[in-house]
C-alpha positions as CSV (number, residue, x, y, z in Angstrom):
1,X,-12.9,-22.9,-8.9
2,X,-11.2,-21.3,-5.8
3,X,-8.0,-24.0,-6.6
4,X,-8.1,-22.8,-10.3
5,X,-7.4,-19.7,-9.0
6,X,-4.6,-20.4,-6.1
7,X,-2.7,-22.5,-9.1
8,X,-3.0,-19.5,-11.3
9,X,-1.1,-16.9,-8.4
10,X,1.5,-20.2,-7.5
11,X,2.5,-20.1,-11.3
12,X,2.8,-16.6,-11.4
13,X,-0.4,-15.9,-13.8
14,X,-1.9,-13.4,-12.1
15,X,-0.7,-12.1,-8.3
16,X,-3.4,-9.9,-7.9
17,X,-7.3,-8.1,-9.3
18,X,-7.5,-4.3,-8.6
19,X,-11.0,-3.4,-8.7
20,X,-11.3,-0.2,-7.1
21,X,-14.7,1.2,-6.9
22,X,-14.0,4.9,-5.7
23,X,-16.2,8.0,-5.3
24,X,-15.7,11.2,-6.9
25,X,-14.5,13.4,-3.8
26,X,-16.3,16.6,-5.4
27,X,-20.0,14.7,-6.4
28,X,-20.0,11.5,-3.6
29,X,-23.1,10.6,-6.0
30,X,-20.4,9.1,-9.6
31,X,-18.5,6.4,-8.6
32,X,-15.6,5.5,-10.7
33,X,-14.4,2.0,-11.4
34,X,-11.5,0.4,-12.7
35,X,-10.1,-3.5,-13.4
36,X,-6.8,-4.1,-14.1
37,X,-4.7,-6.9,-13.4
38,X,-1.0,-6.5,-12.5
39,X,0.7,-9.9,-13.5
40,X,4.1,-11.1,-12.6
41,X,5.5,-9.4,-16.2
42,X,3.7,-6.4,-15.6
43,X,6.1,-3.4,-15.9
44,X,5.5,-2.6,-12.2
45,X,7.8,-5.9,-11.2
46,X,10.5,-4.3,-13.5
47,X,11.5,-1.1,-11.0
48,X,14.2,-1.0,-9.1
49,X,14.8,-0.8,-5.6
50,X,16.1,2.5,-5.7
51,X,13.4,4.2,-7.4
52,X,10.9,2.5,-4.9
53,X,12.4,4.1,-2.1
54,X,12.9,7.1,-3.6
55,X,9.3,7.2,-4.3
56,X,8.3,6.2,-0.9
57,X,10.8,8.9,0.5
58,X,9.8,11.6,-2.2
59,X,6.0,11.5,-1.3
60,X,5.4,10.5,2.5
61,X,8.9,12.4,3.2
62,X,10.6,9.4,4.9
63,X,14.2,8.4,4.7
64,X,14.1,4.7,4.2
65,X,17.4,3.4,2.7
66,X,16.4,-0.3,2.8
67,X,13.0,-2.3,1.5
68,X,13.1,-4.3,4.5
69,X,12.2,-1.5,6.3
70,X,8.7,-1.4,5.1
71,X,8.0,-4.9,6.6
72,X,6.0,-3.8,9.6
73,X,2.8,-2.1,6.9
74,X,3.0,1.1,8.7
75,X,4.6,2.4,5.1
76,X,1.8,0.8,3.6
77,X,-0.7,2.1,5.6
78,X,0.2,5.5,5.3
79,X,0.4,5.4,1.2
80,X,-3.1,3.6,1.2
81,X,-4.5,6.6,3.3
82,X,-2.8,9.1,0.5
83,X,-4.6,7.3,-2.0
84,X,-8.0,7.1,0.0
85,X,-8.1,9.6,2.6
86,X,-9.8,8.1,5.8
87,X,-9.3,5.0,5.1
88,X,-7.5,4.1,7.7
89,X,-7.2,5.7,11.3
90,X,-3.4,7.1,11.8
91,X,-3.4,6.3,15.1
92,X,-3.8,3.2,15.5
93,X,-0.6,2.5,12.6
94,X,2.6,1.6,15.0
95,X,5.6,3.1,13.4
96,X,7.8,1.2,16.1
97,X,6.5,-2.2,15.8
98,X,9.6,-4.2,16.4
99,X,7.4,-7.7,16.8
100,X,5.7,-9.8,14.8
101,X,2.6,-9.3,16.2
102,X,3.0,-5.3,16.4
103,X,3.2,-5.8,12.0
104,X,0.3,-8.0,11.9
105,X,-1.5,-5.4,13.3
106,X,-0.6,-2.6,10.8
107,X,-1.9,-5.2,8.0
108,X,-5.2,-6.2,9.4
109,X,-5.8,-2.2,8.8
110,X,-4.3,-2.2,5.2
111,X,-7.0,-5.2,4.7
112,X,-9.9,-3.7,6.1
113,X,-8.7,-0.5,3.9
114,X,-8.6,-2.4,1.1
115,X,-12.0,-4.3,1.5
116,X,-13.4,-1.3,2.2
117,X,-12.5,0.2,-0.7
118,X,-12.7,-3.2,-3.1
119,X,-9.0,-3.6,-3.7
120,X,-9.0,-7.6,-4.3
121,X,-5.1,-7.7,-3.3
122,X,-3.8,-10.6,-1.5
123,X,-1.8,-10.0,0.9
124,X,0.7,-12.7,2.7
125,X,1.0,-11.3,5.7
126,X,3.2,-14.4,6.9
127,X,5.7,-13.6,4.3
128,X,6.1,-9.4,4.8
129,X,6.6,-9.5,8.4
130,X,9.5,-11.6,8.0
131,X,11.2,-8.3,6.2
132,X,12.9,-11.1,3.3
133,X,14.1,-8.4,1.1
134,X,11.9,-10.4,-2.2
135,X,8.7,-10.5,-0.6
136,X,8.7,-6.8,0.4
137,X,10.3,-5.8,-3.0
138,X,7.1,-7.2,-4.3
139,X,4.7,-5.8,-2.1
140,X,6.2,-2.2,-2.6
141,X,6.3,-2.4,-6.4
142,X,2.8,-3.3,-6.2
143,X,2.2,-0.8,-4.0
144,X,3.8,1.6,-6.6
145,X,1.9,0.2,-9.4
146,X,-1.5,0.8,-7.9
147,X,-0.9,4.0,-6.9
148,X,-0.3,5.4,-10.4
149,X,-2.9,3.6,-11.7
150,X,-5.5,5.0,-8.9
151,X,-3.6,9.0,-8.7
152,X,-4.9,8.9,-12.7
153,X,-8.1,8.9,-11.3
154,X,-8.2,11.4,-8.2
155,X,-7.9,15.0,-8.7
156,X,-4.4,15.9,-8.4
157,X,-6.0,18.9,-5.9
158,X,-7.5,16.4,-3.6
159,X,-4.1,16.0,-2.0
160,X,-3.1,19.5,-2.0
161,X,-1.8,20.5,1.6
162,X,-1.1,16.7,2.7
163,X,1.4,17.0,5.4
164,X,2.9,13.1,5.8
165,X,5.0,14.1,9.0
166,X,1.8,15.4,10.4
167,X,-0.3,12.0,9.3
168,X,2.7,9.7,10.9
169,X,2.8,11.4,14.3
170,X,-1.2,10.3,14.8
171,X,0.2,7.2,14.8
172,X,2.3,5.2,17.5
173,X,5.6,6.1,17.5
174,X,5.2,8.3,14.3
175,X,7.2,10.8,15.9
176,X,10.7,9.4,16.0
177,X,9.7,7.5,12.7
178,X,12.3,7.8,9.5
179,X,11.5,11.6,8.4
């Protein structure tokens, strides 16, 4: 079965299954779910560079100008954390990573953010850290996708007051990061 399913992402089928089981931050007691599949002709593959960055730059007030720049996960870290508050501690994200092995670290806590909140995303780690342009593209359009699919189910007032300069200095070298 598992091969089924690793022929399926090769050709394209289906890259990855967002099941998000969330709480209700006013009644911790409903949990919401949702499924939904984002294939390889899903609409989120169709956005352009520009309007990923402007996104990323828009809502966590950064000033990427490149999608290469996102290759180390702190980016991705800190948009997982405005979707799921505490889900991942700020300061351990390094905002300088300059190695490898800085980045790998950034993604082990976008994993264990997304197990914890049952986001069944792969993630190819091995391919991101290289900063290919494609492969990050990718990632961040995903990234995109799911986070208009979860912000239609969280209050827009849960986020009222969220300060990302404030949430990047936490973190390692979030102080001298793009802002």
């Amino acid at each position: 079965r598992k091969g089924y399913r690793n022929q399926k992402k090769l050709r394209g089928e289906e890259v990855g299954r967002v099941e998000t089981a969330t709480t209700d931050w006013k009644n911790p007691s409903v949990t919401m779910s949702t499924d939904a599949v984002v294939g390889m002709m899903d609409g989120a593959y169709f956005v352009s560079r520009n309007e990923i960055l402007s996104f990323f730059n828009g809502l966590l007030d950064l000033n990427l100008t490149k999608i290469e720049e996102t290759a180390s996960g702190a980016v991705a870290c800190q948009l997982t954390e405005y979707i799921f508050p505490g889900s991942i501690p700020m300061s351990k994200v390094n905002w300088g990573a300059k190695a490898s092995h800085e980045y790998v670290a950034n993604y082990k806590l976008l994993q264990s953010a997304f197990r914890k909140h049952k986001v069944q995303r792969y993630v190819d780690v091995d391919k991101l850290i290289r900063g290919k342009y494609q492969d990050n593209l990718e990632f961040c359009q995903w990234l995109k996708a799911f986070h208009d699919q979860t912000s239609g189910l969280l209050s827009a007032e849960r986020r009222d007051g969220y300060d990302p300069a404030a949430a990047r200095a936490k973190g390692k070298g979030g102080k001298a990061a793009k802002s």
